[in-house]
Structure formats: C-alpha cells, structure tokens
N, C-alpha and C positions, 0 to 999 in steps of 0.2 A: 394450452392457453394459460396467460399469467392469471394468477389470483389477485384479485384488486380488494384492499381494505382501505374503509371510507368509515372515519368518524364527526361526528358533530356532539354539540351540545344536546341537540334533541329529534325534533323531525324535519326541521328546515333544511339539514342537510340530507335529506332525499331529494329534492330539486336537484342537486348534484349529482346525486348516486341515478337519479333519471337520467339527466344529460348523459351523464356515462352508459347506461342502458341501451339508450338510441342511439350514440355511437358507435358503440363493442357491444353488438347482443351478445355474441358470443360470450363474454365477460364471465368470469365466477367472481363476485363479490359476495362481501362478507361486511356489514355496516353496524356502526354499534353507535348508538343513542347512547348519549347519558344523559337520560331524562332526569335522573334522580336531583342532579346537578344543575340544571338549568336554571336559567340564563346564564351565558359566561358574559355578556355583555356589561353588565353593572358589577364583575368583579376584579379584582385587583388582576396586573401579569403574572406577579408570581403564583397566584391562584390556580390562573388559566391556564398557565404552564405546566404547576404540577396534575391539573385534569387531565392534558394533553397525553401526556407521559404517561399515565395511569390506563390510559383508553387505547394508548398505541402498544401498550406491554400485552396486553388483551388481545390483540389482533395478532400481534407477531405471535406468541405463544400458541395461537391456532392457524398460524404457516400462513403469511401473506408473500407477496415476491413487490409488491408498491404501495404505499402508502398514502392515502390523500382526505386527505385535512379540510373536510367540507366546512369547518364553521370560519367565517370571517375573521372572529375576532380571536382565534387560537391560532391561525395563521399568521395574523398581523403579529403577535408576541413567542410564539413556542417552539420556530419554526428550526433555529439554532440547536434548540436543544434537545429537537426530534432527530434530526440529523444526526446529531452526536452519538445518542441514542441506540439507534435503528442502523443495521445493515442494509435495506433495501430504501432503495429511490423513496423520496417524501414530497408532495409538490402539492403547497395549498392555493388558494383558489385569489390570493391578491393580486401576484405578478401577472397570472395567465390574463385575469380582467384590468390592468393598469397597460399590458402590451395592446390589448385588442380596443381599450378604450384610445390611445394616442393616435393608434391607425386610423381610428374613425374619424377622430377629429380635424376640422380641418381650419380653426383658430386658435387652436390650444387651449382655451377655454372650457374646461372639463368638471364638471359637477360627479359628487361622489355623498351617496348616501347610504347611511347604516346604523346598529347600532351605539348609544358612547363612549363603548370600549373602542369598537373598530374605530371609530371617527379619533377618541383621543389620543388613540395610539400613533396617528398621523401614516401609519403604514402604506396607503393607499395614496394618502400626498407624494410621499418619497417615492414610493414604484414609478407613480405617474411621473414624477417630477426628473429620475433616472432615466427613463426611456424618450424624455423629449425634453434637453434642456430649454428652459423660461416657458414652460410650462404654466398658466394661473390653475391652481384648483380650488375649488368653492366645496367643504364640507359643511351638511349636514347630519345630525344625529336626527330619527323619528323613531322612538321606541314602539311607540303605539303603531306600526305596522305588522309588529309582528304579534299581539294578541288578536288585531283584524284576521290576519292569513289564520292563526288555530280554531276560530272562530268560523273560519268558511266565511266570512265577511269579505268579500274581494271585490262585488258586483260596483262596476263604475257607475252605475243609476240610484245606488244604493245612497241615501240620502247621509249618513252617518258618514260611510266612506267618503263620499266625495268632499265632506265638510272639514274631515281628517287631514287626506291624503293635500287640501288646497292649505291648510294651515301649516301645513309642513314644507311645501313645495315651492309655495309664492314666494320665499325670497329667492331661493336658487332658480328660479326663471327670472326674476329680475336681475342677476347676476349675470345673464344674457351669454351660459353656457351653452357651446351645440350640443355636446355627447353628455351623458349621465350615467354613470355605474351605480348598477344597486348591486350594493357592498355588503348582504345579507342574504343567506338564503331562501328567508323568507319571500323578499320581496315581490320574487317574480310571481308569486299568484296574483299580486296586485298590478298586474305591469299594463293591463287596459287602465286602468285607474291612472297609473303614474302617465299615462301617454296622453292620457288626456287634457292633464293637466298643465303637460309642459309641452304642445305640437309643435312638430319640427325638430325635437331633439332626438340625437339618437341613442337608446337605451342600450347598457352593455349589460346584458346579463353573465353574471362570472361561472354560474355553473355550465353555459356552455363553452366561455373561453376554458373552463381548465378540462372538459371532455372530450375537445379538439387535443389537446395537448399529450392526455394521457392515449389517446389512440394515435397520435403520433410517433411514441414512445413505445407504444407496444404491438400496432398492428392487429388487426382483425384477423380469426382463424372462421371463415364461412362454415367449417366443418362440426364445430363444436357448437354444441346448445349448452347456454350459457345457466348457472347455478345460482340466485342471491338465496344470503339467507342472512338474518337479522339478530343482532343483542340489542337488551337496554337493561338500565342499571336499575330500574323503577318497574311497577306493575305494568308488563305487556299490554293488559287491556288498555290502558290509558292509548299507548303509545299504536296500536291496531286499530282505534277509533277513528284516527286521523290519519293515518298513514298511506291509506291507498289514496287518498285526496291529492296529499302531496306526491306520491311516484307514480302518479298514474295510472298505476295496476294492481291489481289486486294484492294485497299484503294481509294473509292468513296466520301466520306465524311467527312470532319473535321470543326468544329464549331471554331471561333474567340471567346478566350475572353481577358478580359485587368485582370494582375496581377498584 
C-alpha cells in the first residue's frame, strides 16, 4: 500500500487526513502539523510557499509515494512549486472541492468560504470558474471560524456560535447561492452551524472531495491495516489536546520536528 503524506498548517488539516482514513483504512499516512507556524492564512504567498516546501522536504525525506496539501491556503499558492519540487503526485484540496462543487450546482451560483489568504488568492474563484464557464462565485473570508473549531465551540445551539457563524454568512445567503464550499479545514466541525444558517444549500466539504480523489488514484488494499503517524513543529502537547477531536480517533502520539 502507497504511503500517503498529508501536511497542514496545523490541526485542521486532520479533517482531511480523516476523510482519507474512512476512505483507505488501509492507508499508512504520515501528517505533519506545523503548528509552530500557524496560521498561513494571514501571511504572504511567498511565505506560505516557502512553509510549503519546508513541510513537504520533511515528508519526502521519510519516504512518501503522494503528497497532499491539506491546508487551503498552501494549495491556493504552492501548488507549482511543490510539483517542481517533489517526484511523487501532489494534489491539494482546491480543485478536487471546485470539481465537486460545480457538479452540485445546479445555477452556477456558488458560494465559497475561507480564510483571507484562501479567499484573496482567488484560487477557488478560478477552479470554480475553469470547470464551468460563467460561472458567479461569491467569496467570503470568516477568520473567526476557525478559533471556534480549536475551541470545540461548534454546537449550533450555541448562543456565540450561532451569532458568529450568522454575521458571516447573511450576506452570502442573500447572494442567493445554492452550493457552498467551505474552503478551510477547519470548517466542517462547524458544518451543523453553517447548514443552519444557509437551508437548502448544498455544502462541499473539500476534505472529502480530495479523499474520493486520492483513493481513486491509489485504490484500497482490504489486506493491509493501515499505519498513521503524526509530526509537528511545535510542542506535541498543544497539538494532542485537540487532535483526536478533530480526526476522530484517538491520536496518542506525535513526534516534534524543526523545518
């Protein structure tokens, strides 16, 4: 079974490294946080770029055979010059969520939300906008989703939440989108939150359009029981505290390294 390396800025890209889980149990992956680094979302491309490359030199140098680029906003900018980069396939999680979003749609009218990096990068405009020419997309940026998700703050009854997630969201429902990508790893904790807000639309989560993709690409082996195991650039404990929240399952273990 292929080795799958999965990096993010921090823990949001385990909603990905999930997806992927519940596709290919079989999977051996190998995920590295760069918690030390976080957020990429408020900093420059050439920034995110050169973290990119730093975080993927990391992975390959411990034998990966694919590469995928859980964070939004390192996909929207790095994606070039991971390829360049890297011998093995790289596939981040814009495309696979701008394909799966067009399909749903069934006015064109496509709402797209994330952090200001992803949003100003337009990356998610242009995919969308490639895969179905005259395309409208309505971007918003909502930063503050993603200290609710580290926070375990996600509960749509949740009187804070729901006062957030409606300050964010009411113009892009008036913009009278049917499909909504959230454009952030974070988001899908919030995604009762986000559904509630906007009924009737329908929500792309991108960790699961790109875990469709990658087990397209590599095929399930039934035979194998599959291995993760975890880096981060910062103190494990931080990054253990929260982590089984976000992947679902128990996450015991994650090794420090410096990138």
């Amino acid at each position: 079974m292929s080795r799958i390396g999965i990096f993010d800025s921090g823990v949001g890209g385990l909603t990905v490294h999930r997806a992927i889980l519940d596709a290919l149990p079989s999977a051996d992956t190998l995920y590295l946080g760069d918690t030390a680094r976080v957020p990429y979302g408020n900093k420059s491309a050439e920034t995110v770029t050169q973290y990119a490359l730093r975080n993927a030199r990391v992975l390959a140098r411990r034998g990966i055979d694919f590469l995928v680029v859980a964070c939004n906003t390192a996909s929207a900018v790095a994606l070039p010059a991971l390829r360049d980069e890297l011998s093995v396939p790289v596939l981040g999680v814009v495309e696979p969520g701008a394909r799966v979003a067009v399909r749903a749609s069934r006015t064109g009218r496509i709402g797209v939300i994330g952090t200001q990096g992803t949003v100003s990068s337009g990356a998610y405009q242009a995919a969308i906008r490639r895969a179905r020419e005259g395309a409208e997309v309505v971007a918003h940026a909502c930063p503050l989703f993603v200290p609710l998700a580290e926070e375990g703050w996600t509960d749509p009854e949740d009187e804070v939440v729901r006062g957030v997630v409606h300050r964010y969201l009411a113009p892009v429902r008036d913009e009278g989108v049917d499909t909504l990508v959230l454009g952030c790893t974070h988001y899908p904790l919030l995604k009762s939150a986000i559904a509630r807000e906007v009924p009737g639309v329908v929500l792309v989560d991108s960790a699961e359009a790109i875990a469709a993709e990658v087990r397209a690409r590599l095929g399930e082996d039934p035979g194998h029981a599959g291995r993760a195991e975890f880096l981060v650039t910062d103190l494990p404990e931080k990054f253990l505290a929260v982590a089984s929240r976000f992947l679902g399952r128990a996450v015991t273990a994650a090794e420090h390294v410096d990138v």
